[in-house]
VEXGUMI-451699 format. One line per field, with one value per residue (C-alpha): residue number from 1; residue in three letters; x, y, z. Coordinates in steps of 0.25 Angstrom, whole numbers, plus 5000, padded with zeros to 4 digits. Last residue first. Layout:
<nuros>
seq <- NUM, ...
type <- ALA, ...
c1 <- X, ...
c2 <- Y, ...
c3 <- Z, ...
</nuros>
This chain:
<nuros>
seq <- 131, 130, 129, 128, 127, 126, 125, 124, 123, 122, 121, 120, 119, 118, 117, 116, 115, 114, 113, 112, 111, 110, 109, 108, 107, 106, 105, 104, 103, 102, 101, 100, 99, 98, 97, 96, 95, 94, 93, 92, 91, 90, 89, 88, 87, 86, 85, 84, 83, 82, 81, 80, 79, 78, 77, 76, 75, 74, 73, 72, 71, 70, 69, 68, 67, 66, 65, 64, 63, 62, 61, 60, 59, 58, 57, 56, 55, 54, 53, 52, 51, 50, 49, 48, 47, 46, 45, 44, 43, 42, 41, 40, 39, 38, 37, 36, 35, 34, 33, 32, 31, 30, 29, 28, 27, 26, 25, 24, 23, 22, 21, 20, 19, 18, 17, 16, 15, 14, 13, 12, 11, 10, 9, 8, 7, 6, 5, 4, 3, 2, 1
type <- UNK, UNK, UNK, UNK, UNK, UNK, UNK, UNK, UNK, UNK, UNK, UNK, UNK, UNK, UNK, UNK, UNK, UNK, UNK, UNK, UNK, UNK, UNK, UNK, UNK, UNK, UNK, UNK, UNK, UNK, UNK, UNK, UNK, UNK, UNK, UNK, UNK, UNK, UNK, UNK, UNK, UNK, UNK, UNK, UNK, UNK, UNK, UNK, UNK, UNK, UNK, UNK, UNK, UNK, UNK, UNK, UNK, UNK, UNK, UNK, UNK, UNK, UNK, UNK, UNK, UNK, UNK, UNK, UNK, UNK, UNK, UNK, UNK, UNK, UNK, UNK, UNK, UNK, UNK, UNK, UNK, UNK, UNK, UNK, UNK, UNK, UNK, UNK, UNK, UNK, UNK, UNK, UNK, UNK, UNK, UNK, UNK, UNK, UNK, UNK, UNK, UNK, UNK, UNK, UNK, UNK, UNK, UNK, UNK, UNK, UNK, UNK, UNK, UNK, UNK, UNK, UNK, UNK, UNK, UNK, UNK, UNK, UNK, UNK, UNK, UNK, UNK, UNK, UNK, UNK, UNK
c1 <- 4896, 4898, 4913, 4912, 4903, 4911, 4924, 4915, 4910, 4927, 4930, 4920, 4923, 4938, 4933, 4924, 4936, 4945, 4935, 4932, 4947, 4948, 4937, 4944, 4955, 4968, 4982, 4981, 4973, 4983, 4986, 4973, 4974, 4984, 4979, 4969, 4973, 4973, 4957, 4953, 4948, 4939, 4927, 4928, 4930, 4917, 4909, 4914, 4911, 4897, 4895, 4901, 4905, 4915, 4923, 4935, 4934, 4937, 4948, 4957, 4954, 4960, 4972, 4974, 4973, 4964, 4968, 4978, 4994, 4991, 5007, 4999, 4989, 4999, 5007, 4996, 4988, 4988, 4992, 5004, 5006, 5007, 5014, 5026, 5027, 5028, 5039, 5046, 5046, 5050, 5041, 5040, 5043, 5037, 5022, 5016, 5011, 5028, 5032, 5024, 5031, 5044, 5041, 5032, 5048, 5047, 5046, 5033, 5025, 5031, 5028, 5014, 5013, 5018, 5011, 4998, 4991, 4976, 4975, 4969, 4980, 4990, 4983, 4981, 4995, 5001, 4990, 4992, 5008, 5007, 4999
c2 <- 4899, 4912, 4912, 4910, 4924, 4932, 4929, 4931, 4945, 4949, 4944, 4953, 4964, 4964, 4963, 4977, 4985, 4983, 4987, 4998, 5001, 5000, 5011, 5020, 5020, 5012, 5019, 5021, 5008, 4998, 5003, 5001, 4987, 4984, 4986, 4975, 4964, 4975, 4976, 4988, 4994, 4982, 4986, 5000, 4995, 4985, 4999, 5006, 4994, 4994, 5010, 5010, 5025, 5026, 5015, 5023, 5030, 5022, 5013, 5030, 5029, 5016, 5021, 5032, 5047, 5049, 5063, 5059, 5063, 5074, 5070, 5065, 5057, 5050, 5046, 5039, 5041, 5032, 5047, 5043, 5033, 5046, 5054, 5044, 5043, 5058, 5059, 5047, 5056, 5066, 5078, 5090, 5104, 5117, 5111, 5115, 5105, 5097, 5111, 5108, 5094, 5099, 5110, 5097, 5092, 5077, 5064, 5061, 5058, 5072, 5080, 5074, 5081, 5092, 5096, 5094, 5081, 5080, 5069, 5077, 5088, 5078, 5073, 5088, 5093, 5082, 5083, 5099, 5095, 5086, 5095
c3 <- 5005, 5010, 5009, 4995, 4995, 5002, 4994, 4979, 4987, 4991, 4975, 4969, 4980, 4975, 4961, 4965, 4970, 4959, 4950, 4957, 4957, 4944, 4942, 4952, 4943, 4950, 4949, 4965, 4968, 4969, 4983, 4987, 4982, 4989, 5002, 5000, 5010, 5021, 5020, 5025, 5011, 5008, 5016, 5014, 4998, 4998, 5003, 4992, 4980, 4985, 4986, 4971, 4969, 4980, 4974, 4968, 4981, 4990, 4981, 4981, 4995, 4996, 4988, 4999, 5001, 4987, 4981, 4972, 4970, 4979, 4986, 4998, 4990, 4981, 4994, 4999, 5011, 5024, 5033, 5039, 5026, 5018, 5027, 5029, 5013, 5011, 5023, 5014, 5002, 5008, 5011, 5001, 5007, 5006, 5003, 5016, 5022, 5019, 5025, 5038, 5037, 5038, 5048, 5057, 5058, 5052, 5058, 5052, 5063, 5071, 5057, 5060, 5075, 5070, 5059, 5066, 5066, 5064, 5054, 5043, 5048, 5042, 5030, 5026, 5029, 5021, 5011, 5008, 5009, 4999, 4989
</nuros>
């Protein structure tokens, strides 16, 4: 499983073995090992890749399916077109980063939850600075 998502997230990015076992600092032999499951990265090598590529460390080991905890937010609201569209607009916001780290013990309903007082308190903002 980890060397199937190594090898996929690279090759999504266009780079050969080479060229990503040169970002890494490793020989593109060790890293053609990690593809290919006859040797398991170090726990530090797993952290570079997951920040390379901004997923977590849950997906990369096939922990969950979902690349990043904002993902995980995306598609818990995916079903609410309102809730959706307030989450691409809140998803950039630096101030909130926590949240989505929050979210990975989360159930999709308590993240909708979540969601919706956060868009209670954005609409009750907008609205005093109205008046």
């Amino acid at each position: 499983m980890l060397g199937n998502r190594i090898k996929t997230l690279r090759e999504r990015e266009g780079l050969t073995q080479i060229e990503f076992a040169k970002i890494l600092n490793i020989s593109n032999t060790t890293l053609s090992q990690y593809e290919s499951g006859q040797r398991v990265p170090s726990d530090e090598i797993k952290t570079k890749i997951a920040d390379f590529f901004g997923v977590t460390i849950d997906f990369l080991l096939g922990r969950t399916d979902t690349p990043t905890p904002a993902d995980k937010i995306s598609e818990s609201v995916s079903d609410d077109p309102e809730l959706a569209k307030f989450w691409d607009e809140l998803k950039e916001r630096e101030d909130l980063q926590l949240l989505f780290k929050q979210t990975r013990e989360m159930s999709p309903e308590d993240i909708k939850k979540i969601i919706r007082i956060i868009k209670a308190i954005e609409d009750e903002e907008a609205a005093d600075d109205s008046l």
